[in-house]
N, C-alpha and C positions, 0 to 999 in steps of 0.2 A: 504494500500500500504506500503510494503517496499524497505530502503536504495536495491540496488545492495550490491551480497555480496562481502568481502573481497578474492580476490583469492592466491593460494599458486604462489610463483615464484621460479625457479629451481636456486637451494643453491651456483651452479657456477655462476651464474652472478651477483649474490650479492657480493660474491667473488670479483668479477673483477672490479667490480663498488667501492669495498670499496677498493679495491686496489688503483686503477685512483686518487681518489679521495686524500690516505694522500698521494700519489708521488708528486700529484700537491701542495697539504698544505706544504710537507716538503720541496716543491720550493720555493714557494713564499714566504714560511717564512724565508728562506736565501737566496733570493735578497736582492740587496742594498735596503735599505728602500725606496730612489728615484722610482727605479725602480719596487717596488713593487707598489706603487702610481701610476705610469703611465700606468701601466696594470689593476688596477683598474680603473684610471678614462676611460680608453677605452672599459672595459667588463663595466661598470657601463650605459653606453649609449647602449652597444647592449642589455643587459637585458631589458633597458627601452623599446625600437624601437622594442623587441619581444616581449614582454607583449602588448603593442601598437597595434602590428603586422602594423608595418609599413617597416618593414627591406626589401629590394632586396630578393626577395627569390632566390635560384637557384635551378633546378633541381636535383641534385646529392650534398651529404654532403661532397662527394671526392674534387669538385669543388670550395671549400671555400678559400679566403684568410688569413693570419695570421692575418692583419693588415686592414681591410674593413673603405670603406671611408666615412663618416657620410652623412647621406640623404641628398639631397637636394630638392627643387622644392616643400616642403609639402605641400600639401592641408590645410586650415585651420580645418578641421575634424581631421586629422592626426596631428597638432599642440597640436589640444585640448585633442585627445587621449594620445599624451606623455605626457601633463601636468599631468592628472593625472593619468600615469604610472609613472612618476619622483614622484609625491606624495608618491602613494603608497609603492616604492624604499625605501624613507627617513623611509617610517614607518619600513618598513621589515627591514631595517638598525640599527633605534632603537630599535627596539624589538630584534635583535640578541645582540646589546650592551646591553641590562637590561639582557640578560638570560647570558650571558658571566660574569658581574660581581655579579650574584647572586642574582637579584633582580626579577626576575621571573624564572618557571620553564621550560616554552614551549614559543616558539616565536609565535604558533597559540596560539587563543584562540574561545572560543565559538563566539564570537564576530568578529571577524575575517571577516568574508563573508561577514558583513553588512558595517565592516568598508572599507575594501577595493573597494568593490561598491561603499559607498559615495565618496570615494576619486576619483575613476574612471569615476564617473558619474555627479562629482559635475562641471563640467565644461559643462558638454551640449556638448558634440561632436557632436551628430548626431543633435543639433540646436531644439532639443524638450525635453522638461524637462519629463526625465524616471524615477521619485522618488526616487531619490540617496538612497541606504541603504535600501532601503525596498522591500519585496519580491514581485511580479506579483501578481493581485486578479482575472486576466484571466487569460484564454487557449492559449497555442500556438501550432501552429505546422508549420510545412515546408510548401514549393509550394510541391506537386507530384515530379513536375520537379528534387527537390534537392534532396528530402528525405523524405520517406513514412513514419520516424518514427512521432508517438505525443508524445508531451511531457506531463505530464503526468497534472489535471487540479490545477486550482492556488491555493484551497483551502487544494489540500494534500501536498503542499511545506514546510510549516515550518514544520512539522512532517519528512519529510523526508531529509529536510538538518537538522534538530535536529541528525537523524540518521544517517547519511554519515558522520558526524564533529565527533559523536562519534565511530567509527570504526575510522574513521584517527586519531584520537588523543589519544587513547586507546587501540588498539588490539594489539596483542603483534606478531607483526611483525617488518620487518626492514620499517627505514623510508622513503627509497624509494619506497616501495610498497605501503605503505600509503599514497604519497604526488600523488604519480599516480593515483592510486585510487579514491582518491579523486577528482582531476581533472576530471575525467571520469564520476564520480556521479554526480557531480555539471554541467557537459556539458547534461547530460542526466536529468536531474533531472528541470533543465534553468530556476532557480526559479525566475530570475531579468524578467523585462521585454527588455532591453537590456544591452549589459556589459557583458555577461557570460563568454563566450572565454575570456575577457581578465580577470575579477575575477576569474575563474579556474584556467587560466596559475600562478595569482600571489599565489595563497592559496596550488600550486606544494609546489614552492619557500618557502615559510613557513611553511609546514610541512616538506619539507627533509633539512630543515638548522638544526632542532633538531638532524639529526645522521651525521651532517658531520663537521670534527673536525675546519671549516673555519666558521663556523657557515653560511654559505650562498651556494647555489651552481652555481658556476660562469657559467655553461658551458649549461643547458638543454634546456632553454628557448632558445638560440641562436639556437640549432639543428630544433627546433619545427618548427621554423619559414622559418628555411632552405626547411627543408623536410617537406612541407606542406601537400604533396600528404602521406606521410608515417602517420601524425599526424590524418589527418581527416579519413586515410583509419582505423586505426586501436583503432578513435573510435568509427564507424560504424559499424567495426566488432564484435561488441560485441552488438550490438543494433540491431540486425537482428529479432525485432516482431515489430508489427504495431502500436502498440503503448504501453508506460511504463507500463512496469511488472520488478520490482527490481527480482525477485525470477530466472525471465527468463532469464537476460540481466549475462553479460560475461565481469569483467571487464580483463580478462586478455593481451587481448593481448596489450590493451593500458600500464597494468603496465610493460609488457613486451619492449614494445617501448619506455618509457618515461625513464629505466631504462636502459638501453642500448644507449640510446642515452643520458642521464647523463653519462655515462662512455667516451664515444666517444667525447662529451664535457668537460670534465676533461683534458684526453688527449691532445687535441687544447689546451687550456690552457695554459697547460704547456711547450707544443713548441710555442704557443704565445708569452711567460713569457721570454723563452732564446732569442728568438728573438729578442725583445726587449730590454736585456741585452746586445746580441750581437752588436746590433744597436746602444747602448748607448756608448756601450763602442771604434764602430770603428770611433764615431764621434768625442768622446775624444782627440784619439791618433792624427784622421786628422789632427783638427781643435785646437789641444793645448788647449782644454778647460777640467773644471773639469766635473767628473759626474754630478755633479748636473746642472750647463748649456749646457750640451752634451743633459739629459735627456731634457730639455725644447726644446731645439732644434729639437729635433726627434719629441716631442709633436705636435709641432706647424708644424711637415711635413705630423704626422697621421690626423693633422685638415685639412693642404693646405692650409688653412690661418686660424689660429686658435685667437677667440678673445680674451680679458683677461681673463674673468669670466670661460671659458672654461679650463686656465690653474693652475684656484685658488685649486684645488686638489693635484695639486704637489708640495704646502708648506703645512705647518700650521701655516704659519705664512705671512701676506700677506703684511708688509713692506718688508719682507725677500726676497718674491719673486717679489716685485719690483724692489728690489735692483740689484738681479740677469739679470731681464729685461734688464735694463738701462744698466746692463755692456755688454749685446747680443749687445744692438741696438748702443750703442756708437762704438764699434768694429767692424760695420758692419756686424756683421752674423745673425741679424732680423731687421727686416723692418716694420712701419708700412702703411698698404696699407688700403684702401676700401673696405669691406666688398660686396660680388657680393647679389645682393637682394638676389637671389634664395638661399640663406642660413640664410638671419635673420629673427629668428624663435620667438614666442610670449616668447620660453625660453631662448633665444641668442639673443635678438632682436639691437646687439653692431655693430654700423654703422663700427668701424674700426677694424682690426686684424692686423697680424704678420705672415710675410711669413719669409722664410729662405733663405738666402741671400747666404747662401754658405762662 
């Protein structure tokens, strides 16, 4: 058995995708630093919550908000799923910081699959231990009901993600065709016994942070999660035998979709980014405060009642942003309230927050 092969993508959308992408780099890197933080710590939780795939989907990617309200009501399945999707975030996070200063050369690496699995699976979501980090020694396949394909059996796996890791991390294409690709091989491929969907989604994420000049790509995994129906259709469509033949399978139209909708996620982004400038800056002028407690204030409005550990992203310094606190909450423009249960989470789990007072 082999990988699925690598397919060609038409050279305009690479175009427009590399386009998207430094429009929104050469934003974010001239927002205020504040406010470049506060757009992080906001895409930093949808990236988690779609890797997760716990996010509100909606039908249509037309239908999104700039600004989407953090989950509430989770499940403890969905608890345990973010935990280690936040895990695996902090790795992809350092792994872009070591290849940014010169300390490595790819933020994947062969290893890659197995870690991201442990980290996704080392919490037990599903409440049954699935061998974090190690590949399936069974067969799987669908109900009928879902999907006629098989996957392919447990003994030709390590051979065949040895093969898939090496086209995504070596062929000489761009690296959003790579990081699609790859997702698609490893969805088709399901060498975990569970975790796949969400170790594909993040093994995107670390193959296309190698071609884009932010080192991460803020925007694809949020679309995936949106467009559900677009994501699972198109990578079925490429999976149309009965069961794993690499030679037979198609990955294009998923690279096609996962590329296109990195674009169209870059995009949001970057009307996110002014938004939130926008937003910082008209609370400013209201409310006579500087950017920097304008930004915390807008913070604590994207939360609705945001706790502290949730605001610790918008210093690097966290007497600093105590400091600023106390002058919110002594002038009246935050409050501390009670946390409503339906929000504290095994990763928030802070009985009190901070609303906006106005």
């Amino acid at each position: 058995m082999i990988a699925p092969h690598l397919p060609p993508l038409d050279a305009g959308l690479v175009v427009e995708h590399e386009q998207a992408h430094d429009a929104f780099a050469e934003a974010l890197e001239h927002a205020p630093p504040v406010v470049g933080r506060l757009f992080v710590m906001l895409q930093r939780r949808l990236i988690v919550e779609s890797i997760a795939y716990v996010q509100p989907v909606n039908s249509r990617i037309d239908q999104q908000v700039l600004t989407p309200a953090p989950r509430s009501f989770l499940t403890e399945t969905h608890e345990l799923r973010m935990e280690g999707a936040n895990a695996v975030f902090r790795h992809l996070d350092g792994r872009a910081e070591m290849k940014r200063i010169g300390a490595i050369e790819l933020v994947i690496s062969s290893a890659t699959p197995y870690v991201f699995h442990a980290l996704l699976e080392g919490p037990a979501p599903s409440g049954i231990d699935m061998n974090p980090g190690m590949l399936r020694a069974y067969p799987f396949d669908w109900t009928p009901e879902e999907n006629m394909f098989m996957h392919p059996p447990g003994r030709e796996c390590p051979a065949l993600v040895e093969g898939a890791m090496d086209l995504a991390m070596n062929a000489p294409a761009p690296a959003c065709v790579r990081a699609a690709y790859l997702t698609f091989a490893m969805l088709s491929i399901h060498p975990f016994a569970d975790g796949n969907g969400r170790t594909s989604r993040a093994l995107y994420m670390a193959v296309a942070a190698d071609g884009l000049r932010l080192g991460m790509d803020w925007g694809a995994l949020e679309q995936w999660a949106v467009d559900r129906t677009g994501y699972i259709g198109a990578l079925q469509a490429g999976q149309r035998v009965e069961r794993y033949r690499g030679e037979d399978m198609n990955a294009a139209a998923f690279v096609e979709f996962g590329t296109k909708t990195s674009t169209y996620g870059a995009h949001l982004c970057r009307a996110r980014l002014a938004n939130m400038a926008e937003r910082v800056a008209a609370v400013s002028e209201a409310r006579g405060v500087d950017i920097r407690q304008a930004t915390i204030v807008v913070a604590v409005q994207l939360y609705r009642v945001a706790a502290r550990s949730q605001l610790a992203p918008l210093s690097v310094d966290a007497d600093d942003l105590d400091g600023v606190l106390e002058g919110l909450i002594s002038s009246g423009r935050l409050e501390w309230v009670l946390r409503p249960p339906s929000m504290r989470t095994r990763l928030v789990p802070d009985e009190h927050g901070l609303v906006d007072r106005g």
